[in-house]
C-alpha positions as CSV (number, residue, x, y, z in Angstrom):
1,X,234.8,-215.9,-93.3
2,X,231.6,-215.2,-91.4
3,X,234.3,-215.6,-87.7
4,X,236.2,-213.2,-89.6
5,X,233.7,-210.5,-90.1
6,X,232.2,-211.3,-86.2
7,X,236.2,-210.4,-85.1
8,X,236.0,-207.3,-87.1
9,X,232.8,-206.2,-86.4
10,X,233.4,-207.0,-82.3
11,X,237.4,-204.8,-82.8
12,X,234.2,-201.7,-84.0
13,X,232.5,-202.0,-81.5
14,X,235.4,-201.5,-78.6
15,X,236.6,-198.4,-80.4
16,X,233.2,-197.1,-80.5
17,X,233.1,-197.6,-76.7
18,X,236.4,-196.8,-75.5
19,X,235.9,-193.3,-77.7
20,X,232.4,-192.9,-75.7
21,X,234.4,-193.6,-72.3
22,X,237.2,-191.1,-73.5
23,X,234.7,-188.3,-73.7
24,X,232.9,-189.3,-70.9
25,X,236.2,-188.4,-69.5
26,X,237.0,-185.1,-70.7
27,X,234.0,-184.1,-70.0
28,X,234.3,-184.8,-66.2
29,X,237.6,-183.2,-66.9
30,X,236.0,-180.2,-68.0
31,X,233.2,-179.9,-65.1
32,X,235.5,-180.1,-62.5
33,X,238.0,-177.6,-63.9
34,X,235.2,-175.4,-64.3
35,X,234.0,-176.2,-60.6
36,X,237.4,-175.4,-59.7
37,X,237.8,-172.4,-61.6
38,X,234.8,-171.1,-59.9
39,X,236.0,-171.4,-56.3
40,X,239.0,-169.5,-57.1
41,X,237.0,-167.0,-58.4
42,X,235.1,-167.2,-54.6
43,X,238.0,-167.6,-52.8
44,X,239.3,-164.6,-54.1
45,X,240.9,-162.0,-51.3
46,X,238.3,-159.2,-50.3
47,X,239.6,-155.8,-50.6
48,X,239.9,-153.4,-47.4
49,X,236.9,-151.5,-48.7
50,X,234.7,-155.2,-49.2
51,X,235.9,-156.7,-46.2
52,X,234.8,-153.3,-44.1
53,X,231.4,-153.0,-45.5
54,X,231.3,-157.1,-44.7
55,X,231.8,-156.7,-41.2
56,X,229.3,-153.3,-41.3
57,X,227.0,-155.3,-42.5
58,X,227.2,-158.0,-40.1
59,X,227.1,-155.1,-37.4
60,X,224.0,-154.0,-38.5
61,X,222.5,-157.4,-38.9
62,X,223.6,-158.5,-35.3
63,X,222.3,-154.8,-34.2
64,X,218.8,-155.2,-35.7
65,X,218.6,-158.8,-34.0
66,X,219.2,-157.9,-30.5
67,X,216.6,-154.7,-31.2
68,X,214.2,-157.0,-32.2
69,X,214.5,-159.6,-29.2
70,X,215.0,-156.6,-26.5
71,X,211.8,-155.4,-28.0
72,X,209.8,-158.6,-28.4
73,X,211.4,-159.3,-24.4
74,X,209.8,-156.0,-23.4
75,X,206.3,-156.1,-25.0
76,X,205.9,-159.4,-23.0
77,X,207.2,-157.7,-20.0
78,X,204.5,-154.6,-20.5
79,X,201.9,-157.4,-21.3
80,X,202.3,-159.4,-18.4
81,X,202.4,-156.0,-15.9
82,X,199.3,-155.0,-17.4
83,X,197.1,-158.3,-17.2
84,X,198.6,-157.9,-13.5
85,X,197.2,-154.3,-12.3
86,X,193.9,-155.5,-14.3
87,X,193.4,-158.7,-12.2
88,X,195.1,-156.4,-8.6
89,X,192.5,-153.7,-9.6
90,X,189.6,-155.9,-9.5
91,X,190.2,-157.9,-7.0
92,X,188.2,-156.7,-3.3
93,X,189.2,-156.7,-0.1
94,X,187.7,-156.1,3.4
95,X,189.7,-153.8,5.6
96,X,187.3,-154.5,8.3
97,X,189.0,-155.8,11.4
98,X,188.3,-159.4,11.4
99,X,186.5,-159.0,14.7
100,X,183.7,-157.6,13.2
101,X,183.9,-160.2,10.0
102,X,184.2,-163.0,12.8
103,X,181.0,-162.4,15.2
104,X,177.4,-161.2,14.2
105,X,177.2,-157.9,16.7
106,X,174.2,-155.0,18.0
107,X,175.4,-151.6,17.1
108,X,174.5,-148.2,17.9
109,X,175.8,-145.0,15.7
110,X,176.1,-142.3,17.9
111,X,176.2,-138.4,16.9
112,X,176.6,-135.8,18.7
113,X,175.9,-137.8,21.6
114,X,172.6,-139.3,20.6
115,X,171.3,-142.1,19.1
116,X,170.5,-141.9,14.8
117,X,170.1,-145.2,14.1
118,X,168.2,-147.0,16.9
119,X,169.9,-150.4,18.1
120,X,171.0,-152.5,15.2
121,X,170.7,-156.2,15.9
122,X,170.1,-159.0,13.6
123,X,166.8,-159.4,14.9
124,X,165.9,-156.2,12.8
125,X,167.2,-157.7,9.8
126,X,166.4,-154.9,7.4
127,X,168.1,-152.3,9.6
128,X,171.4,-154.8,10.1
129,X,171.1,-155.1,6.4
130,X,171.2,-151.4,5.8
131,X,174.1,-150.8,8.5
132,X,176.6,-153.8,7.5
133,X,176.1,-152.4,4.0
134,X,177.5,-149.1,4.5
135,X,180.1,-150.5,7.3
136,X,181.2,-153.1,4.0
137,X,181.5,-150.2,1.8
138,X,183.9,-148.1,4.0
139,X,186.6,-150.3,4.7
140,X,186.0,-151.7,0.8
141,X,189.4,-151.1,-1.2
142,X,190.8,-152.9,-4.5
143,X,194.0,-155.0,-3.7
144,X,195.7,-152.4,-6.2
145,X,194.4,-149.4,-4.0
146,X,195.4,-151.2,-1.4
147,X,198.8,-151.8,-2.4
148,X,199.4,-148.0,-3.0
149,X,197.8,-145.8,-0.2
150,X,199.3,-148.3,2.4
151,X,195.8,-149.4,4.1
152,X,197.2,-153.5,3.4
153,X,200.1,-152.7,6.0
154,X,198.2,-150.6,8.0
155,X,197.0,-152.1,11.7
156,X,198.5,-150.6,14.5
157,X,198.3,-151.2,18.3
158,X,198.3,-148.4,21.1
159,X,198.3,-149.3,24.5
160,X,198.5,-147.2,27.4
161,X,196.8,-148.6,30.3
162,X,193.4,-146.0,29.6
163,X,190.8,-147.3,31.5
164,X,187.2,-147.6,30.3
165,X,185.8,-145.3,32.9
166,X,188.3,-142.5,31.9
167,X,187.5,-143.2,28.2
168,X,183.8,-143.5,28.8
169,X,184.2,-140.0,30.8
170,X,186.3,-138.6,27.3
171,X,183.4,-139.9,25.3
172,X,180.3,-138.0,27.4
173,X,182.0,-134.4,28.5
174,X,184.1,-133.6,24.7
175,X,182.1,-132.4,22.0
176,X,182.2,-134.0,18.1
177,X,182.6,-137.2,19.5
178,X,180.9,-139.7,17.1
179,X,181.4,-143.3,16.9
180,X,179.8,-146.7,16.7
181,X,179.5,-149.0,19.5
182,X,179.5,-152.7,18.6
183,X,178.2,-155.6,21.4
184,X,179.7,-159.1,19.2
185,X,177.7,-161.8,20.3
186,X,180.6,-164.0,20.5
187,X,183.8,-163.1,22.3
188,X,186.6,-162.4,20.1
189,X,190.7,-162.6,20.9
190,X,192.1,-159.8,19.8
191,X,194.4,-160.4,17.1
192,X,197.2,-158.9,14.9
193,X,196.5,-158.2,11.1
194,X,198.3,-161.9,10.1
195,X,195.9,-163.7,12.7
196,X,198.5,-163.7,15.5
197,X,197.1,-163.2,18.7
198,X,198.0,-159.6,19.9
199,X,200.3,-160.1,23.4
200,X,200.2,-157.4,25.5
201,X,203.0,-154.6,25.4
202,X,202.8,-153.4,29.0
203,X,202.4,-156.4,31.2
204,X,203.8,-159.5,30.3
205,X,202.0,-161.2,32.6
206,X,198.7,-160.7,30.3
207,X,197.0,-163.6,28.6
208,X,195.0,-162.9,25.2
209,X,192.8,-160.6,25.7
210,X,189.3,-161.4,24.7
211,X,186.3,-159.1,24.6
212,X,182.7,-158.4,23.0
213,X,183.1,-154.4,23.1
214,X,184.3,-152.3,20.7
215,X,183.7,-148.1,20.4
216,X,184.6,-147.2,16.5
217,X,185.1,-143.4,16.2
218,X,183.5,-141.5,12.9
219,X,185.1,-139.1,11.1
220,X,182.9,-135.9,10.6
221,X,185.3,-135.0,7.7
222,X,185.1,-136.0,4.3
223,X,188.6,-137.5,3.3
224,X,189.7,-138.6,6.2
225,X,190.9,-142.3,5.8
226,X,191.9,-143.2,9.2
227,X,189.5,-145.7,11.6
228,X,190.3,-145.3,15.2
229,X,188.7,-148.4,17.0
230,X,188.9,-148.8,20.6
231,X,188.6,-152.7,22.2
232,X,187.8,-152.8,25.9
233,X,189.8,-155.3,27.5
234,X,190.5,-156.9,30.9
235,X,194.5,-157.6,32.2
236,X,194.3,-161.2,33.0
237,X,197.0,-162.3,34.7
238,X,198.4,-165.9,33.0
239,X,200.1,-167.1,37.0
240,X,196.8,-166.5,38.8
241,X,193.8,-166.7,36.0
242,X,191.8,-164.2,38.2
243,X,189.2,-162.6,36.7
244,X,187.2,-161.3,39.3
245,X,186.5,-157.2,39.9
246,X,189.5,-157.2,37.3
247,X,189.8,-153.3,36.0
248,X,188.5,-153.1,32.1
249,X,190.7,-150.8,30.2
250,X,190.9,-150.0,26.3
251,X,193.5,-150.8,23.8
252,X,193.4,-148.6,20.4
253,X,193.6,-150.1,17.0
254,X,194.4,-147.4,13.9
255,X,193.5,-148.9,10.8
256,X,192.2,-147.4,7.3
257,X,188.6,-147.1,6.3
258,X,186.1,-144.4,5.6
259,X,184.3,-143.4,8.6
260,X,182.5,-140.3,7.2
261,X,180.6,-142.6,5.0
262,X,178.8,-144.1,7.7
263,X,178.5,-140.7,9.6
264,X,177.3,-139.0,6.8
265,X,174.4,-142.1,5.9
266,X,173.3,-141.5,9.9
267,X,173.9,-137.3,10.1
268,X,170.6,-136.4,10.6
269,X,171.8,-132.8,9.6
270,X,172.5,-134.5,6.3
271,X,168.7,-135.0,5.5
């Protein structure tokens, strides 16, 4: 009796199950229709009106993208030109012919055919001070400064066979003639502005030249930016190496620097 009732009970308890596992079913049924009703909803056809202010839309969105990265690529741009004029604008440099950098020198400044400074020699040391102070300061520029008035490219030969003696004449008989004459204490090879040596345009023959005297002319004119230097020079010949009685001429170098500055310091009209 008692197997009996186990049987009957144990029959229960499988309906009771296979009813749970029958709505478990539906259910599933009943999500997934749902899930599938749902993406025919989505995948509904947009209409011409939709579908235009879709693609608008995208326009837009792709327009304001590019705006943005075109901006942001431009700001960096600006940014990175600035920070470079800053660092060009403070950074020096010395226009001074690299003769004069090269060799400690005496000096005269001569106006108006006399002597205003009394010879300069680093034996005086105050007075050399005083001199190679205002020399620094007119052939001081910024590398920006530089870069724009042309006085970084600026270094140019002239040659013409003048000799000293007719260029020392020039210098005594014409009036306004002011200028600077250096003595280096070490002789110097003349040499183009990228450290080249300079090779003779007229005679081919030439070796290097090298020299310890230079005549720098002074510009009584406020504004002018042009220095007008004058090396004087002997024609070796590079067959024979002769040196002796050899003619001493002078080559001119143009480069930029203010010259009135040091004529004005010395002018003794100035004072």
């Amino acid at each position: 009796m008692e197997d009996k009732d186990l049987k009957t009970e144990n029959l229960a308890d499988n309906d009771n199950e296979t009813q749970n596992v029958e709505v478990t079913v539906d259910e599933n049924k009943d999500v997934k229709a749902d899930v599938e009703k749902e993406n025919k909803v989505e995948e509904k056809p947009l209409t011409d009106d939709e579908l235009y202010t879709k693609i608008q839309t995208e326009k837009l969105l792709k327009k304001k993208k590019v705006k943005k990265i075109t901006f942001i690529s431009l700001m960096s741009v600006l940014f990175a030109l600035v920070v470079v004029i800053i660092c060009l604008a403070s950074i020096p440099v010395d226009l001074k012919p690299e003769f004069l950098k090269a060799s400690q020198y005496n000096a005269n400044v001569i106006i108006d055919g006399k002597s205003f400074s009394g010879n300069i020699s680093p034996n005086n040391d105050e007075k050399y001070k005083e001199f190679n102070n205002v020399l620094n300061d007119a052939f001081a520029r910024t590398y920006f400064a530089g870069i724009f008035d042309g006085s970084l490219m600026q270094y140019d030969f002239s040659e013409r066979r003048m000799t000293f003696e007719d260029f020392n004449t020039s210098l005594s008989n014409e009036e306004n003639n002011d200028y600077v004459y250096f003595e280096l204490l070490q002789p110097q090879t003349l040499k183009n502005r990228d450290g080249s040596n300079y090779s003779s345009r007229v005679d081919s023959t030439a070796y290097p030249f090298e020299f310890t005297e230079v005549y720098m002319m002074l510009s009584s004119e406020e504004g002018n930016d042009e220095a007008v230097f004058y090396v004087v020079v002997k024609y070796v010949n590079n067959k024979t190496e002769d040196v002796n009685e050899l003619t001493e001429y002078v080559i001119k170098l143009t480069t930029r620097g203010n010259t009135f500055a040091i004529y004005d310091h010395y002018n003794p009209q100035e004072d």
